[in-house]
C-alpha positions as CSV (number, residue, x, y, z in Angstrom):
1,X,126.3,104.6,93.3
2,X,123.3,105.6,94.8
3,X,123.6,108.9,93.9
4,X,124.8,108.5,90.4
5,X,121.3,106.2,89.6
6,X,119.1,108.4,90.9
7,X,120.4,111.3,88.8
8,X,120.5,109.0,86.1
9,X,116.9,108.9,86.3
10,X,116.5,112.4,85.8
11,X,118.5,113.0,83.2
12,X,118.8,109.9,81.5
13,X,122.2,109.9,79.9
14,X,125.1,108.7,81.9
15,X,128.0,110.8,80.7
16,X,125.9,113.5,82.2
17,X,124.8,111.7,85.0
18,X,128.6,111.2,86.0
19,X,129.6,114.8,85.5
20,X,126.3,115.6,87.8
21,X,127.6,113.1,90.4
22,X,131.2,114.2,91.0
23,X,130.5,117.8,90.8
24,X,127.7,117.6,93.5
25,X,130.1,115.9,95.7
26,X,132.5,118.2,95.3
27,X,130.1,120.9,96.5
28,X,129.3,118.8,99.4
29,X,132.9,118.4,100.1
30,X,133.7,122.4,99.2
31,X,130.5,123.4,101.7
32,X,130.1,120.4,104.1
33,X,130.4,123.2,106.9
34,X,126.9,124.3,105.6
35,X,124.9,121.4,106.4
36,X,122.6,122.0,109.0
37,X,121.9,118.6,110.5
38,X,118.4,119.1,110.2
39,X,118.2,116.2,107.7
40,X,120.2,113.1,106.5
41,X,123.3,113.7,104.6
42,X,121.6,111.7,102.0
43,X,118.8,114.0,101.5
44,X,121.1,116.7,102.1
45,X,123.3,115.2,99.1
46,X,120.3,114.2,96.7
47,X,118.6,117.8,96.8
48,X,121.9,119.2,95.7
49,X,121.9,116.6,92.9
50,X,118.6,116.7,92.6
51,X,118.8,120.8,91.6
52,X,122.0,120.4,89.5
53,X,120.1,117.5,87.4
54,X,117.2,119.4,87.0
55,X,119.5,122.9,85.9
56,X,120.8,120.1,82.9
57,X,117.4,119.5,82.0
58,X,116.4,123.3,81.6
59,X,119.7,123.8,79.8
60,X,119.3,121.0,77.9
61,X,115.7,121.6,76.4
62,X,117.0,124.9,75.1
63,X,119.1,122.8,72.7
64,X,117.4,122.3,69.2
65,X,116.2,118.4,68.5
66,X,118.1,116.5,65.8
67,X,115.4,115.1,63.8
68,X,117.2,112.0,63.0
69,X,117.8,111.5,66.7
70,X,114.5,111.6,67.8
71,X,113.0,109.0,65.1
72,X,115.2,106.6,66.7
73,X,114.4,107.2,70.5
74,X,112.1,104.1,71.3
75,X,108.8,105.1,72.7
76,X,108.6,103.4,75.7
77,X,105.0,104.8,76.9
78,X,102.2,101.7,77.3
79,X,99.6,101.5,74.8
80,X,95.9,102.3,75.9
81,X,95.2,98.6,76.5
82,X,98.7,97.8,78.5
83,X,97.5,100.7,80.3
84,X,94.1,99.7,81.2
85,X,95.5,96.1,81.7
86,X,98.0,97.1,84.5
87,X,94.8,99.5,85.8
88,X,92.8,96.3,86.1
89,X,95.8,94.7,87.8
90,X,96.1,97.8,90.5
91,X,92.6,97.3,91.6
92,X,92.7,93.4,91.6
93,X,95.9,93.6,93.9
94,X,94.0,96.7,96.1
95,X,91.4,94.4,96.8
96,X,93.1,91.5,97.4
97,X,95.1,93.3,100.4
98,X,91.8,94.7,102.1
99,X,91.3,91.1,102.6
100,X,94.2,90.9,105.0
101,X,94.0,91.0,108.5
102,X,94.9,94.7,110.0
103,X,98.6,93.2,111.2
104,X,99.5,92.0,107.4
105,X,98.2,95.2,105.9
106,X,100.1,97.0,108.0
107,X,103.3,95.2,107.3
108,X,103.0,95.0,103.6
109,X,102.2,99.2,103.4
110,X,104.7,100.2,105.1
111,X,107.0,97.5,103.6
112,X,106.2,98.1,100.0
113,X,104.3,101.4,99.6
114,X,106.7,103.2,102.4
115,X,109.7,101.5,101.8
116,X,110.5,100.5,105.1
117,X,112.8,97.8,106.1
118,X,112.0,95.2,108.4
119,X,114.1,96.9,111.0
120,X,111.8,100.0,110.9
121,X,108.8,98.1,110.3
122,X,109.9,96.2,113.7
123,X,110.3,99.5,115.0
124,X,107.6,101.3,114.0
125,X,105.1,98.6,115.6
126,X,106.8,97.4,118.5
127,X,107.7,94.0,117.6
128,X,110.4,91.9,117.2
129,X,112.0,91.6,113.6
130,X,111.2,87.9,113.1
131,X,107.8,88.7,113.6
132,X,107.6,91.1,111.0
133,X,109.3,88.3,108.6
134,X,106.8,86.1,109.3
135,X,104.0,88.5,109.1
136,X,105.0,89.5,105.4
137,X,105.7,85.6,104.6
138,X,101.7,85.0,105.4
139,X,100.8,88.2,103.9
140,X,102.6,87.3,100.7
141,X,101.3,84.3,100.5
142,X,97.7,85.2,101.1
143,X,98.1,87.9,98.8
144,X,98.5,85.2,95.8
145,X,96.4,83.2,96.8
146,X,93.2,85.6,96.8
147,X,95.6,86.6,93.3
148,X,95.2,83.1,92.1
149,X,91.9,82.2,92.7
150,X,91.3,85.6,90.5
151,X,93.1,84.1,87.6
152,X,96.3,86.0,87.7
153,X,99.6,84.6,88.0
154,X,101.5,86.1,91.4
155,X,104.7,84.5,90.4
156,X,104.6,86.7,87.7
């Protein structure tokens, strides 16, 4: 499932994004004796699905547009002032975390800008799991605070 969403992203249609799926895995399966073990199967499996979405897309833009199916694609891109709007909100919320103590900071980056889980975050800094829970629950916390007393809304 994994798999399928993230070519899903790329190509953004799902009857494709299937097709992509099951015939990277059956390259996988046809050439598992390839893999080198010098990465994850994962990232060994996304690069192939990666390239085979990315060979769709090339494909794909050689196809002529259907003018009456591009009027009704939505766009979806944020206006100049949503843009300078979620700008302003991306340099509230920087500031707001250089007011944290080194030990929160940590947590919260490699948390939410690595995407670490708590077991590697407990890993990665030597300390128990619980402590990293209750690290991000007071960094969290302090984080809307400082976002509140700025007049935003951290809830939302």
């Amino acid at each position: 499932m994994r798999v399928y969403r993230f070519v899903l992203r790329i190509v953004n249609d799902a009857a494709t994004a299937e097709d992509l799926t099951s015939d990277a895995f059956l390259d996988v399966w046809k050439n598992a004796s390839r893999f080198e073990r010098c990465s994850q199967v994962s990232t060994w499996i996304l690069s192939i699905v990666r390239y085979k979405a990315l060979a769709a897309l090339r494909r794909r833009a050689n196809d002529p547009l259907d003018e009456k199916v591009a009027c009704k694609i939505p766009d979806t891109a944020d206006n100049p002032e949503v843009i300078v709007q979620k700008r302003n909100e991306s340099t509230v919320l920087q500031q707001c975390l250089t007011q944290l103590s080194p030990a929160h900071r940590e947590v919260i980056d490699l948390v939410y800008y690595h995407e670490k889980s708590i077991a590697e975050v407990a890993e990665i800094i030597g300390a128990p799991q619980n402590t990293v829970k209750t690290r991000m629950f007071h960094a969290r916390k302090r984080v809307a605070a400082l976002l509140d007393a700025r007049g935003f809304d951290a809830a939302a």
